[in-house]
Steps between C-alpha positions, in 0.01 A plus 500: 500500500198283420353191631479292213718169459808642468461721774323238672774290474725747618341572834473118582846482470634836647251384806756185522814660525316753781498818298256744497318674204260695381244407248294744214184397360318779334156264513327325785520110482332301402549649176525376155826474243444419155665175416501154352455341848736236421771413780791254443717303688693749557238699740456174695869476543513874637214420757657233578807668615287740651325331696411129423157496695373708243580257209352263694163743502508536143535121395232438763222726333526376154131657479635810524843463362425300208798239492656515112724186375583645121466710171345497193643619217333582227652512155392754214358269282299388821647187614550466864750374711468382876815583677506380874723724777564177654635188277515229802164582699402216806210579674720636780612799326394824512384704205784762434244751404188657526258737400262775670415887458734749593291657735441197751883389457627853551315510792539155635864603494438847670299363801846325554694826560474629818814493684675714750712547253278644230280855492230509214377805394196482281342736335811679414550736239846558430607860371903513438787274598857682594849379607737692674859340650321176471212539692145489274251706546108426444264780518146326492116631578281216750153605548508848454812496687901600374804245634848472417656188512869414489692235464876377380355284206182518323360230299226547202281210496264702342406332174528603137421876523792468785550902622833378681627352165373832339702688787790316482555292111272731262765426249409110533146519371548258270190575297640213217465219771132629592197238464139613580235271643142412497322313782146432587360217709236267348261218624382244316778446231455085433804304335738538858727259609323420826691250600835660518412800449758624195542863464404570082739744269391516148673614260275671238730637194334813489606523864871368480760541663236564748222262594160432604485354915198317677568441850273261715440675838324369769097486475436396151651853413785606239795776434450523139755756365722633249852610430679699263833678459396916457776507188244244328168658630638854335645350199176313420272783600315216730208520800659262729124496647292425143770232402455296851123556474487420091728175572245378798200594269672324190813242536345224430612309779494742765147643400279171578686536862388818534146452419272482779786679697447878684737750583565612847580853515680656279809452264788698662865557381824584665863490350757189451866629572659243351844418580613446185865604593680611836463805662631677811279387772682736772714814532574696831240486785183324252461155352220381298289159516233334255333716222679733631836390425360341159533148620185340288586158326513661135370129397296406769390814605530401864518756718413430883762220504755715424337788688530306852829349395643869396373626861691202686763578368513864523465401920790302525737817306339744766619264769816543358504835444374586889775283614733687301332783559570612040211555343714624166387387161853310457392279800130476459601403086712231645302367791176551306488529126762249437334261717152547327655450142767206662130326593271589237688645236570182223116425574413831399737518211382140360116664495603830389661259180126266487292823540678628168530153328097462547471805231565183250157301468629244304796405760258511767274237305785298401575427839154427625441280256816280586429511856167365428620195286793452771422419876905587539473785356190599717716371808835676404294820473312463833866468701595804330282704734657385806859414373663860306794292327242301359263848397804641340489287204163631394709803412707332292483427107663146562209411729273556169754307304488217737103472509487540112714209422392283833875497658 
């Protein structure tokens, strides 16, 4: 269910190995998804795989998909640091990220999916899901019209308000792990890195440990955006919408940015399941994918990486499964969820650790400043988004030890 990356990414795949599949999208594309329109190099390895003419597309139209070579960080007490993705760039290589709205990139990807293999419904309103002896049951309304699908597996890519996760894991909520964001697309914020094209997270303390994004897109526009963990938001009684508007209005380096600047649209929100821990990501007949399956970087906040990556992955256990024809949760757990955390679970577990260390201002300063005395430092902490042994140690008190005392 759904056609958004992770389902995406699932039907590229399942079109491979010459299965078919149905697909559920409630909307009619193009449509929009709220989002920080930020995609890593972890989407352009999943086209890749997919199909590598399409990479080739994207890289090709850097009007369109703004190419992105880094990250700036922004420190509480306002000092930035530029953090490149890529620490040995030629002018052969290829940015490993890039940057566009949701709603041409979701349907860039969806003009990709037709397939033999592959039946889209749109428009598809789904009223209850059964199982019965393994075989799933979808009862759904299309134009004025009743169907019944059915099926020996069904999988809910169907984002953060998920109603296969609600069928099947209601008791894995996980309301503790919840963020909420903010987005809304600008034009004419000055002060971008043009050049390169660094995506901005600023860390305001009266936002920490969530943060304040700008996003270059394509066309002199920008994702500006905020997010917050809920606990916080209730706790401190805040309007998630007055603090991002207040801090564009006021921070004193953010407001001059934002001067002659004009909002597009409107500011929209959506939820952040945040995979601050692991959860079951299967059981008998259903498996979930991206927001979903609460696979957001709880640092990062990525989401579409892992989204795409989630639904590749979920593919290659339902190959397995139709060749052994077991669709049980003790073989979709070990073909799917303990792949999924095998791949991605120390990344998530080092953010899940950053996302709660960046509640500490003064730690998050301390290191800034360092890095911006030390080119080393700066270095040592660009690898560490591409190399995990090396990101573990920002988890780690003898990291801070080391930095303090130069070792």
């Amino acid at each position: 269910m759904g056609p958004g990356p992770p389902g995406l990414g699932r039907r590229f795949f399942l079109s491979k190995y010459g299965i078919p599949h149905i697909v559920l999208e409630k909307e009619t594309f193009p449509r929009d998804k709220v989002c920080g329109d930020a995609c890593s190099g972890k989407t352009a390895l999943v086209i890749n795989r997919a199909n590598p003419d399409w990479l080739t597309e994207i890289l090709g139209q850097p009007e369109r998909f703004l190419p992105s070579w880094g990250i700036t960080f922004v420190a509480p007490n306002g000092k930035a640091l530029d953090i490149p993705f890529t620490a040995n760039r030629t002018k052969d290589t290829k940015a490993p990220g890039f940057t566009l709205p949701r709603l041409d990139f979701d349907e860039f990807l969806f003009r990709k999916m037709p397939s033999p293999y592959c039946t889209v419904f749109q428009r598809a309103s789904v009223n209850s899901i059964d199982e019965t002896n393994g075989v799933v049951s979808v009862a759904m309304t299309r134009d004025g019209k009743d169907y019944v699908i059915t099926a020996p597996v069904i999988v809910g890519a169907d984002g953060d308000k998920s109603i296969v996760r609600k069928k099947y894991l209601n008791e894995h909520t996980a309301p503790k792990t919840y963020a909420v964001g903010l987005r809304a697309y600008y034009h004419g914020v000055t002060g971008m890195n043009t050049a390169d094209n660094f995506i901005e997270l600023h860390f305001l303390p009266e936002m920490l440990p969530g943060y304040l994004w700008i996003f270059p897109l394509p066309n002199g526009m920008a994702n500006v955006g905020v997010g917050i963990l809920s606990e916080r938001i209730r706790e401190k009684k805040i309007n998630l919408r007055e603090q991002m508007l207040y801090a564009i209005k006021n921070n004193k380096q953010i407001a001059p940015r934002f001067a002659n600047a004009q909002m597009e649209g409107k500011i929209q929100g959506w939820g952040l399941p945040l995979a601050m821990e692991r959860q079951p990501l299967s059981g008998d007949s259903f498996m979930l994918t991206g927001d979903a399956a609460c696979l957001i970087d709880p640092f990062s906040g990525e989401g579409i990486g892992n989204a795409l990556y989630s639904g590749m992955l979920a593919a290659a256990a339902i190959k397995e499964a139709v060749a052994q024809k077991d669709f049980s949760a003790a073989f979709l757990k070990a073909a799917y969820d303990d792949v999924v955390y095998k791949r991605l679970g120390d990344e998530l577990k080092i953010s899940a650790t950053l996302q709660r260390l960046c509640k500490y201002p003064w730690l998050f300063n301390f290191v800034v400043n360092k890095a911006y005395k030390s080119a080393s430092l700066r270095n040592t902490i660009s690898c560490m988004f591409t190399d995990m042994n090396l990101r573990e140690q920002l988890s780690k008190p003898s990291f801070y030890w080391k930095i303090l005392f130069n070792k």
